[in-house]
C-alpha positions as CSV (number, residue, x, y, z in Angstrom):
1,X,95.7,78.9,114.2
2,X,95.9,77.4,111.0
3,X,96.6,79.4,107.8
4,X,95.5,78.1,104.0
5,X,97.6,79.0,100.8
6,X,98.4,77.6,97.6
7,X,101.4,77.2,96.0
8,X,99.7,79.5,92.6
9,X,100.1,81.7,94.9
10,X,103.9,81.2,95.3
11,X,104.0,80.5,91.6
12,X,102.5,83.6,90.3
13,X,105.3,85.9,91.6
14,X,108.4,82.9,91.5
15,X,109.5,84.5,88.5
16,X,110.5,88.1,89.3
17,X,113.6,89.4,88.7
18,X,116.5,90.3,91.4
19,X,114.6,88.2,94.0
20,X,118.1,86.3,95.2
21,X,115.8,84.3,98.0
22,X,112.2,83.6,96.3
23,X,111.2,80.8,98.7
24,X,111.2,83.4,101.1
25,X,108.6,85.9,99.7
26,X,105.4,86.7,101.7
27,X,102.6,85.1,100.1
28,X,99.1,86.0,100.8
29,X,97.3,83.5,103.5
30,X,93.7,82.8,104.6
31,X,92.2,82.2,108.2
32,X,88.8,80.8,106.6
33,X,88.9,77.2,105.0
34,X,85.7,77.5,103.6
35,X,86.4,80.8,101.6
36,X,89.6,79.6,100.0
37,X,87.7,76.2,99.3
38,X,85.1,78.6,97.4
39,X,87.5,80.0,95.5
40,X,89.9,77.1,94.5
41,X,87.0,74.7,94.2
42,X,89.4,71.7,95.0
43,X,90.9,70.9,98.5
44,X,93.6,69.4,97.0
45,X,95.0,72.5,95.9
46,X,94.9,73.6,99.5
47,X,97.6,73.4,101.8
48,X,97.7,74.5,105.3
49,X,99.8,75.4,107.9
50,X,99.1,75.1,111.7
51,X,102.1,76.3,112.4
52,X,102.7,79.7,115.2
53,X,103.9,82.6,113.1
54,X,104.9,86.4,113.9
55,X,103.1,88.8,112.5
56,X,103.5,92.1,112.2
57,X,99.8,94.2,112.3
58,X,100.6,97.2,109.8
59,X,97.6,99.6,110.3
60,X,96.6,103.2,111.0
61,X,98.3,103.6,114.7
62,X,101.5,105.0,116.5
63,X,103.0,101.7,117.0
64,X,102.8,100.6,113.6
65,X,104.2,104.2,112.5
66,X,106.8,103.7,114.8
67,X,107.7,100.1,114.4
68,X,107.9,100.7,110.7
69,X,110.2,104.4,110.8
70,X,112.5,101.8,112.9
71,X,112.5,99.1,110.0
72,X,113.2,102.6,107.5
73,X,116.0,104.1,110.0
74,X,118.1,100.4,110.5
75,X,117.6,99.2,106.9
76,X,118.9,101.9,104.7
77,X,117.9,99.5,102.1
78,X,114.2,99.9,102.8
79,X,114.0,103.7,103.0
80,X,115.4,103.5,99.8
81,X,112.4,101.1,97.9
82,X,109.8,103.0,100.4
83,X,110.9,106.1,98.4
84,X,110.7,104.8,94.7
85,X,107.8,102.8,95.9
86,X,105.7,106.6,96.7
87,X,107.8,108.3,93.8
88,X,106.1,105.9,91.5
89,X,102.3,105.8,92.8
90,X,102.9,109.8,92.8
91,X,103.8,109.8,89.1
92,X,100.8,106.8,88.0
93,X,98.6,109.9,90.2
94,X,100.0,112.6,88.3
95,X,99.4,110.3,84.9
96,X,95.3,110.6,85.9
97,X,95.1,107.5,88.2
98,X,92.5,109.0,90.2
99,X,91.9,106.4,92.6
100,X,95.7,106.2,93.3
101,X,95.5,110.0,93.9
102,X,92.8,109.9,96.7
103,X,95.0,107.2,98.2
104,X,97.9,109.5,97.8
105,X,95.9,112.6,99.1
106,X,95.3,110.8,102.0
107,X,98.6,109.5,102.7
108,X,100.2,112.6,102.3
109,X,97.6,114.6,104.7
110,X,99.0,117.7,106.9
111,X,102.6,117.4,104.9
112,X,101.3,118.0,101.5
113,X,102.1,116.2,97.9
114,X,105.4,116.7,97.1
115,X,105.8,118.1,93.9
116,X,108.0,116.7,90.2
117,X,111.0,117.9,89.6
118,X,110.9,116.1,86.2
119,X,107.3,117.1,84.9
120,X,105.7,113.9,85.7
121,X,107.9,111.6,83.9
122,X,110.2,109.4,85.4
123,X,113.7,110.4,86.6
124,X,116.7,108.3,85.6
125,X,117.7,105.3,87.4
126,X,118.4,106.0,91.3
127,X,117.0,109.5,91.2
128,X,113.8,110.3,92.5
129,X,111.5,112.6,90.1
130,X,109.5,114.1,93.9
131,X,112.6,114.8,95.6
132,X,111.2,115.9,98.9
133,X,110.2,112.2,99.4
134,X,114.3,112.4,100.6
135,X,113.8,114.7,102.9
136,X,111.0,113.4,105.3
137,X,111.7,111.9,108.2
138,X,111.4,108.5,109.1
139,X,108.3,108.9,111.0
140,X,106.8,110.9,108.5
141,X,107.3,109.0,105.4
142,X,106.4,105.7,107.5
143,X,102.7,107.8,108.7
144,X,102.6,108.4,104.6
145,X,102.7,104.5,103.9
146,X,101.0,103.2,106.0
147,X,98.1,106.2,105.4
148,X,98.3,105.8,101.8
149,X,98.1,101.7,101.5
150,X,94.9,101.5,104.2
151,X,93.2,103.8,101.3
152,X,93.7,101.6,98.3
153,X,90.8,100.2,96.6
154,X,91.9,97.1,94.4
155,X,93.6,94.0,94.9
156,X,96.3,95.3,92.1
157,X,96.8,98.3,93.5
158,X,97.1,96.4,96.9
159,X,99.9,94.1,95.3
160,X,101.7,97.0,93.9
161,X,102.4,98.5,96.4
162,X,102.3,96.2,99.4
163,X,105.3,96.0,101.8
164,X,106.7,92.9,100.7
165,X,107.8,95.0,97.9
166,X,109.8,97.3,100.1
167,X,111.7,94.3,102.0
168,X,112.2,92.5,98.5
169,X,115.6,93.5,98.1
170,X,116.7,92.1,101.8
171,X,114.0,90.6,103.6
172,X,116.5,89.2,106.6
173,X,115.9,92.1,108.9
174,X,112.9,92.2,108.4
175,X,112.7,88.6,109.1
176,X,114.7,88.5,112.8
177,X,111.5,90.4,114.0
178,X,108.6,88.8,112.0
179,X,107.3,85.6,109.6
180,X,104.9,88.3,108.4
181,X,102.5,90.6,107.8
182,X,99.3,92.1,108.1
183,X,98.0,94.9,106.1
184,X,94.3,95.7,105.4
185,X,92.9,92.6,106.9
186,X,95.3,90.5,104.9
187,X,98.0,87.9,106.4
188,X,101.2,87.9,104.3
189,X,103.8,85.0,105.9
190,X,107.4,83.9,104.1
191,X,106.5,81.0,101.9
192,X,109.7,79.1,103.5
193,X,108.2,78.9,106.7
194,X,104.8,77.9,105.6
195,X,105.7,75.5,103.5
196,X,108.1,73.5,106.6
197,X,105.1,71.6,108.3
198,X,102.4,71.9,105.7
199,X,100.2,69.7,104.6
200,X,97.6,69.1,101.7
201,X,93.9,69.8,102.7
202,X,92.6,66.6,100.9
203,X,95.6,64.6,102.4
204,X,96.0,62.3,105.2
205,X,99.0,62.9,106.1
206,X,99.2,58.8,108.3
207,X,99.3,57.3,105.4
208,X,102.4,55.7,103.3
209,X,103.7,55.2,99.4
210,X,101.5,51.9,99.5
211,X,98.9,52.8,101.2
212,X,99.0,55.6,98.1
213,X,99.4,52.5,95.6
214,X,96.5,50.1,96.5
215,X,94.0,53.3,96.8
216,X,94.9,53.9,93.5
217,X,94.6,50.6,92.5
218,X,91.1,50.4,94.2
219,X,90.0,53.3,92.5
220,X,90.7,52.1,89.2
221,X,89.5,49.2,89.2
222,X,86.7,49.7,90.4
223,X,85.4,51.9,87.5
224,X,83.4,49.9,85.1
225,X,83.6,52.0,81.8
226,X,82.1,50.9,78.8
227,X,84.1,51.1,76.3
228,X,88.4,51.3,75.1
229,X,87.6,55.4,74.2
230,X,86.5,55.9,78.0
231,X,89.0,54.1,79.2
232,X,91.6,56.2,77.4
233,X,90.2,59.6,78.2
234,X,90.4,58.1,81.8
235,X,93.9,57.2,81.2
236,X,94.4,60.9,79.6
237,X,92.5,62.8,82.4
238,X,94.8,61.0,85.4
239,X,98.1,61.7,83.2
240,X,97.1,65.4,83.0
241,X,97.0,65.2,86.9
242,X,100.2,64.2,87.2
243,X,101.3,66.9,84.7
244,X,100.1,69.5,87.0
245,X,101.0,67.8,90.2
246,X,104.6,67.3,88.1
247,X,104.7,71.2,87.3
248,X,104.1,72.5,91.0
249,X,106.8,70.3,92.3
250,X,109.4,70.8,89.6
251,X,109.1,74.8,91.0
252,X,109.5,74.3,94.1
253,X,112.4,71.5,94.5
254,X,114.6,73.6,91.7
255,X,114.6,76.3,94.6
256,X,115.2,73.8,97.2
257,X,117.3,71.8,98.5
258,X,115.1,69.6,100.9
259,X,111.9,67.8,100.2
260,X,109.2,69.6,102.3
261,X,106.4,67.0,104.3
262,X,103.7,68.5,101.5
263,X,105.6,67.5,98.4
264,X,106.8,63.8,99.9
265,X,102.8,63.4,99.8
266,X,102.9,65.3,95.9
267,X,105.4,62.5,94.5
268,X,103.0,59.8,96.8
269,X,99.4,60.9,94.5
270,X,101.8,61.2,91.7
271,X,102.6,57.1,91.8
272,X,99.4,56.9,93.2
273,X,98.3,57.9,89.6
274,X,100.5,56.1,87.7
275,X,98.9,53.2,89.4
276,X,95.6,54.0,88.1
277,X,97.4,54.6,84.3
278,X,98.5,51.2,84.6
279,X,94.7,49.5,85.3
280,X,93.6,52.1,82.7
281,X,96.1,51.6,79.9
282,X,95.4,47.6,80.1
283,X,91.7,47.3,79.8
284,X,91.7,50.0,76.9
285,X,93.6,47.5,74.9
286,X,92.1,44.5,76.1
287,X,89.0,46.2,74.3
288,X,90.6,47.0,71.2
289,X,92.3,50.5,72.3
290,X,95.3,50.0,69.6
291,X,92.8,51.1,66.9
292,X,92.8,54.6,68.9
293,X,96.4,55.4,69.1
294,X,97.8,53.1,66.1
295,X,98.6,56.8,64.7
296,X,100.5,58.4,68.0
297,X,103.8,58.0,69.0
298,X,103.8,59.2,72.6
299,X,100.6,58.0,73.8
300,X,100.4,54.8,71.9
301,X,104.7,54.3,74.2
302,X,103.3,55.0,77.4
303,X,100.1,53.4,77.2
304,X,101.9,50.3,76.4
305,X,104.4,50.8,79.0
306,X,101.7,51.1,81.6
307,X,99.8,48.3,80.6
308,X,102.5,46.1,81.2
309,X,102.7,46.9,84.8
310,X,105.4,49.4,84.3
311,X,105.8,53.0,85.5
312,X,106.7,56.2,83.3
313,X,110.6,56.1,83.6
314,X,110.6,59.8,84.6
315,X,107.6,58.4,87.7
316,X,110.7,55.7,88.3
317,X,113.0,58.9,88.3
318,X,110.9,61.2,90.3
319,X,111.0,59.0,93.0
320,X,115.1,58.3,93.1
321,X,115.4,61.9,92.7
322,X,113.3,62.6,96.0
323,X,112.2,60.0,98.4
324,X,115.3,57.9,98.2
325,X,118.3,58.3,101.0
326,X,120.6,61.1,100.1
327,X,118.2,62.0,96.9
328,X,119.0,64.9,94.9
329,X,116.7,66.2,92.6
330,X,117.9,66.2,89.1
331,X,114.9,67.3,86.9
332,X,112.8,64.5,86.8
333,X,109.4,66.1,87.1
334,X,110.3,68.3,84.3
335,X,110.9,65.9,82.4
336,X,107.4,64.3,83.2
337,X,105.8,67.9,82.1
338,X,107.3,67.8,79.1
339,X,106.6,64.1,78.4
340,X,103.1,65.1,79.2
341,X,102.7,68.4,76.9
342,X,103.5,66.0,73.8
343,X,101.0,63.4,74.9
344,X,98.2,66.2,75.1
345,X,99.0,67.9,72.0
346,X,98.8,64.0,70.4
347,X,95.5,63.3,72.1
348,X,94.0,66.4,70.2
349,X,94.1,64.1,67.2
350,X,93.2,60.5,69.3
351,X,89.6,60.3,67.7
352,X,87.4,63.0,68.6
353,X,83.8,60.8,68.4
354,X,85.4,58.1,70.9
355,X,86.6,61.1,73.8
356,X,83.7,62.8,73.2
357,X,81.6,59.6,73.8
358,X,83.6,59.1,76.9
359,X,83.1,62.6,78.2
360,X,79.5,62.0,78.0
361,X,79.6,59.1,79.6
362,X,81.2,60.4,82.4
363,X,79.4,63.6,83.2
């Protein structure tokens, strides 16, 4: 079975606090290409995995129930997040969340809603302000979970209180059982694992660096704009590619320590474009582009860099720092991103009639 993700989807959550093992974090996955294609819009912001994965089906049954009082009863450590996970959807309910309340009524059917001991607001840190939460057994408060997510309405309220948050703190027992798992029709899978054998939607994963470089090449030259300001705002548009390309794999190879199969193919587009910035850079001043950027600094640098045949230093770094033997990445694509951010914030100023021209042009 193959499984679709993006890395935004990594991304959006990469920054939380206390997570000691991030590349591990269950990310949301999708079974349907052409849905996630219809909501990205770009295949190349796709990646899938074909690989076979574990997964754990959390739903409205005994076996769930029971599987997941087991998890509570082995991993003290996820009794304990289970109860300040309830302890706070009980206080949001008690603070007129309706919605969260129905949920809550739900989940708490035939044992009852266990009442504040601290008036609705919350307790200090480590105590719980609906102590009888402490006092259910494992069955019981695993039946309330699992009750109580099945019922929520909204894809926040889903990521609130989903059950990756209850592993977060130590996800490795979790993990000698299951990759994943799925809760209300929706596959969650460690982002580890997915990313090990994945591979770009849009790529073709047979081909090589140069097979990378003379595509690029190709595709550059075979564009037949009219004029220096179209060739620039092509030059522009294929920089800020590799400044978003530059961004995802600066993440992802600062948490680890080997270059996954998807991001050899990143760095490959990445000097693929640089090869285009090259063809781009020289026929905008072989039609008088120096007139446009006379008054930059960083654009009118790398524009003349590339049209002498050159690659962006940091490209020149990118690539010792990851595809050369015993390569150890050192910040290069950073660097790139931050190259970048002061060429856009110049080409604001880069006159406005000639890009817009070029815009035209090209749509």
């Amino acid at each position: 079975m193959s499984y679709y993700f993006t890395l935004g989807e990594f991304l959006e959550g990469s920054g939380r606090k206390n997570d000691r093992t991030p590349l591990t974090r269950p990310i949301r996955v999708h079974a349907d290409a052409q849905n996630i294609q219809n909501t990205i819009g770009s295949a190349a912001d796709i990646l899938v995995s074909d690989k076979y994965f574990n997964i754990w089906e959390i739903g409205v049954s005994e076996t769930a129930q029971a599987r997941l009082a087991h998890f509570l009863t082995t991993t003290q450590m996820y009794r304990l997040s289970l109860e300040l996970l309830l302890d706070k959807a009980l206080l949001a309910a008690e603070d007129g969340d309706e919605t969260l309340s129905a949920a809550l009524q739900k989940g708490f059917k035939d044992i009852g809603l266990p009442q504040s001991a601290t008036g609705g607001t919350e307790s200090d840190v480590g105590e719980l302000a609906h102590p009888m939460l402490e006092h259910l057994s494992a069955d019981d408060i695993a039946g309330v979970y699992i009750r109580f997510y099945t019922e929520l309405k909204t894809p926040e309220q889903a990521a609130r209180y989903q059950f990756g948050n209850i592993i977060a703190l130590d996800r490795g027992p979790f993990y000698k059982e299951f990759d994943g798992y799925r809760a209300s029709g929706v596959n969650y899978i460690r982002f580890d694992k997915l990313l090990e054998d994945a591979h770009r939607m849009a790529v073709d994963g047979g081909r090589f660096l140069d097979d990378y470089v003379a595509a690029g090449k190709q595709r550059a030259e075979s564009r037949d704009l009219s004029s220096a300001g179209e060739y620039l705002q092509a030059w522009l548009q294929t920089d800020r590619a590799q400044y978003l390309r530059c961004a995802d794999v600066d993440v992802l190879l600062s948490l680890s320590k080997h270059l996954p199969p998807a991001l050899k193919y990143d760095i490959f587009f990445i000097i693929e474009q640089e090869t285009m910035k090259q063809i781009y850079a020289a026929k905008c001043l072989e039609m008088g582009g120096a007139a446009l950027i006379a008054h930059t600094v960083h654009i009118k640098n790398a524009i003349e860099h590339n049209a002498a045949g050159k690659n962006s230093d940091n490209v020149e770094k990118l690539v010792a720092e990851t595809l050369a033997p015993d390569a150890a990445y050192g910040g290069a694509a950073q660097l790139f991103v931050n190259a970048a951010q002061n060429r856009h914030l110049e080409a604001e100023t880069v006159s406005a009639h000639a890009l817009s021209d070029a815009a035209g042009s090209a749509s």
